[in-house]
ZADO-1210 file (C-alpha; in nm, 4 decimals, padded with zeros to 6 digits):
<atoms>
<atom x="11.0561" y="10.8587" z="10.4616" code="UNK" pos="1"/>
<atom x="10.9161" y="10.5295" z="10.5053" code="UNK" pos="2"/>
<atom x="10.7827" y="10.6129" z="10.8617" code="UNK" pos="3"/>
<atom x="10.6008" y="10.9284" z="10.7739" code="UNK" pos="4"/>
<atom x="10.4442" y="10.7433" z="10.4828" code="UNK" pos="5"/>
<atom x="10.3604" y="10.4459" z="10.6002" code="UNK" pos="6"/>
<atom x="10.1605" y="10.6836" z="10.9107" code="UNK" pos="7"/>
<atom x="10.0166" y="10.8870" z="10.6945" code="UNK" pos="8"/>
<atom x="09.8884" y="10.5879" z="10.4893" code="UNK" pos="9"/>
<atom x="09.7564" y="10.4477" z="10.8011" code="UNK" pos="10"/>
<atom x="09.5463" y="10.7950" z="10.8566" code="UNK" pos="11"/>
<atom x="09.4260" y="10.7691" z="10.4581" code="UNK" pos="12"/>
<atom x="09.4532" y="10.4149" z="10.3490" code="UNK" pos="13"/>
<atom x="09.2713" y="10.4464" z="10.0060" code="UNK" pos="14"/>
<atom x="09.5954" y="10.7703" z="09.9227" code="UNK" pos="15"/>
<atom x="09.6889" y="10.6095" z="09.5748" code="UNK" pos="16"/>
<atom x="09.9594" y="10.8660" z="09.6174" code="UNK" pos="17"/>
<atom x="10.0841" y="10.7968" z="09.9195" code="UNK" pos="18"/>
<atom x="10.0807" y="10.3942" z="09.8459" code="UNK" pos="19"/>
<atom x="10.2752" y="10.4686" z="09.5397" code="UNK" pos="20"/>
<atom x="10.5175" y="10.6895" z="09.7372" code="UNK" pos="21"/>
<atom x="10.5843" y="10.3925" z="09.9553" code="UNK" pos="22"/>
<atom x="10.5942" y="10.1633" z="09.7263" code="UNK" pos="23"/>
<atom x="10.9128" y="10.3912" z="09.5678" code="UNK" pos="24"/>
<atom x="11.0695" y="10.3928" z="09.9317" code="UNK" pos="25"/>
<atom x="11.0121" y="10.0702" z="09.9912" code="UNK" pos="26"/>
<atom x="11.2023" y="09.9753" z="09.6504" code="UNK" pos="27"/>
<atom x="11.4830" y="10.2121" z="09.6999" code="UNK" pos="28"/>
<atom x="11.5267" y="10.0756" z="10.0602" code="UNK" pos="29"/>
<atom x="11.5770" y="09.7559" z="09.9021" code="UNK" pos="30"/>
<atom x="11.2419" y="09.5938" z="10.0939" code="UNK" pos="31"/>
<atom x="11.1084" y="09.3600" z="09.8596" code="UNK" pos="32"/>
<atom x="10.8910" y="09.1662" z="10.0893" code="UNK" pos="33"/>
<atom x="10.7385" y="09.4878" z="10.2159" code="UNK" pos="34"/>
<atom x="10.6864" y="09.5963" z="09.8926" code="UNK" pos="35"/>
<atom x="10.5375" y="09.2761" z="09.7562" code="UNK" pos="36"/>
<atom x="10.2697" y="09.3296" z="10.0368" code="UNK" pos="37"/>
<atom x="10.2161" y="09.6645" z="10.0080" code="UNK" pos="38"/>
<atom x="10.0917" y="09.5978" z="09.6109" code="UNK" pos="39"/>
<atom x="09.8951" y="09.3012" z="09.6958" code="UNK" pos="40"/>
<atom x="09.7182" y="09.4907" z="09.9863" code="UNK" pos="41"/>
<atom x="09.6437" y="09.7726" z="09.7831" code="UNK" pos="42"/>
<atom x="09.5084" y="09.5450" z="09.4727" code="UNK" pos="43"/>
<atom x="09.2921" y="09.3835" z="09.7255" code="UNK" pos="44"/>
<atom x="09.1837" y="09.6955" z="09.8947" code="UNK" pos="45"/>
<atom x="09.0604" y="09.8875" z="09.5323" code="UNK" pos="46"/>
<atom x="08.8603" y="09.5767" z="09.4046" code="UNK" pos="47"/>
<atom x="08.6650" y="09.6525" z="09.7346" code="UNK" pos="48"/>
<atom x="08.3623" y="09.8597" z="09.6880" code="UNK" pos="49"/>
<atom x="08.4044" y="10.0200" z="09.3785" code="UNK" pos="50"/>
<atom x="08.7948" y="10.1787" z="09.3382" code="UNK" pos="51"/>
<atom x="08.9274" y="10.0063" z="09.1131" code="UNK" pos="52"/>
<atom x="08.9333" y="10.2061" z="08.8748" code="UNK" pos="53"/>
<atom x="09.1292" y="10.3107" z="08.5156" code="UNK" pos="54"/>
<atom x="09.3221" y="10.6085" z="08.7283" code="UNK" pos="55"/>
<atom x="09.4055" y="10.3583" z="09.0242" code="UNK" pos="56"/>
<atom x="09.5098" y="10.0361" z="08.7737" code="UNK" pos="57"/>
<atom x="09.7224" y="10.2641" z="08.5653" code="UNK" pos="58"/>
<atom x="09.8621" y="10.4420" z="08.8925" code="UNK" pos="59"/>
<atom x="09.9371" y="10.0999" z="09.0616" code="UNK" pos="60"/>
<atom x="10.0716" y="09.9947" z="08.7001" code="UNK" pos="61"/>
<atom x="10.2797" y="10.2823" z="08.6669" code="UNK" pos="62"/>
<atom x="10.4414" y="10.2385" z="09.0312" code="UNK" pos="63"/>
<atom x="10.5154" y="09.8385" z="09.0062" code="UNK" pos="64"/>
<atom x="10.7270" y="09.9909" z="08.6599" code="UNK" pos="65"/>
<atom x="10.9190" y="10.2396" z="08.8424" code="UNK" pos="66"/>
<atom x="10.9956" y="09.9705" z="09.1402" code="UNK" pos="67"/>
<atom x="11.1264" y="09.6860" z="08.8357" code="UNK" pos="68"/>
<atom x="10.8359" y="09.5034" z="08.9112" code="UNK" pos="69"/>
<atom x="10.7536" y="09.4495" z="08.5420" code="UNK" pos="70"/>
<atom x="10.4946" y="09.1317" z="08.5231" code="UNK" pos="71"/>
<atom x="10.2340" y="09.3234" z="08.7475" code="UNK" pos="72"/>
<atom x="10.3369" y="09.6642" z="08.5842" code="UNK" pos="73"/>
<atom x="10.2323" y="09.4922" z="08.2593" code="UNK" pos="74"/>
<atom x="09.9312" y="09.3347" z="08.3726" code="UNK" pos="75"/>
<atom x="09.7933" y="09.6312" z="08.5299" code="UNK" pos="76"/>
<atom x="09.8856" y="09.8997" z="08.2497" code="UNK" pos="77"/>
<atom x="09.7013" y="09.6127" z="08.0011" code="UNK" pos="78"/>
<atom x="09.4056" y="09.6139" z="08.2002" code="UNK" pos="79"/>
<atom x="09.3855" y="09.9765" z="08.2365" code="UNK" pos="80"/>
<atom x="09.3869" y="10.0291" z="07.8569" code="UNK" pos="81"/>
</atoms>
């Protein structure tokens, strides 16, 4: 799956769904590095113009639980609430 997603991320870069999707495959896949960059890419690209936003943080927040990445899950679910 990574592949596909990481195409069709290419073709809609700001897809909080397909980021998070990756971010899963990434984890299962056992690519830590990739997904380390994937989260700080997509922190960095929603503080630009305007996204980052209470559906994106808790989204992102949500994701970095599911992957076991708990300080940044905890930071972002904080700031979201």
């Amino acid at each position: 799956s990574i592949p596909l997603l990481e195409r069709l991320l290419k073709a809609w870069p700001d897809s909080m769904h397909y980021i998070t999707q990756l971010m899963a495959a990434y984890y299962h896949s056992n690519r830590p590095e990739q997904l380390a960059t994937l989260v700080k890419q997509t922190d960095e690209l929603f503080h630009k113009e305007g996204r980052w936003v209470e559906e994106h943080i808790r989204a992102l927040g949500d994701a970095c639980l599911n992957c076991h990445l708990d300080e940044q899950a905890a930071a972002y679910l904080s700031e979201a609430i």
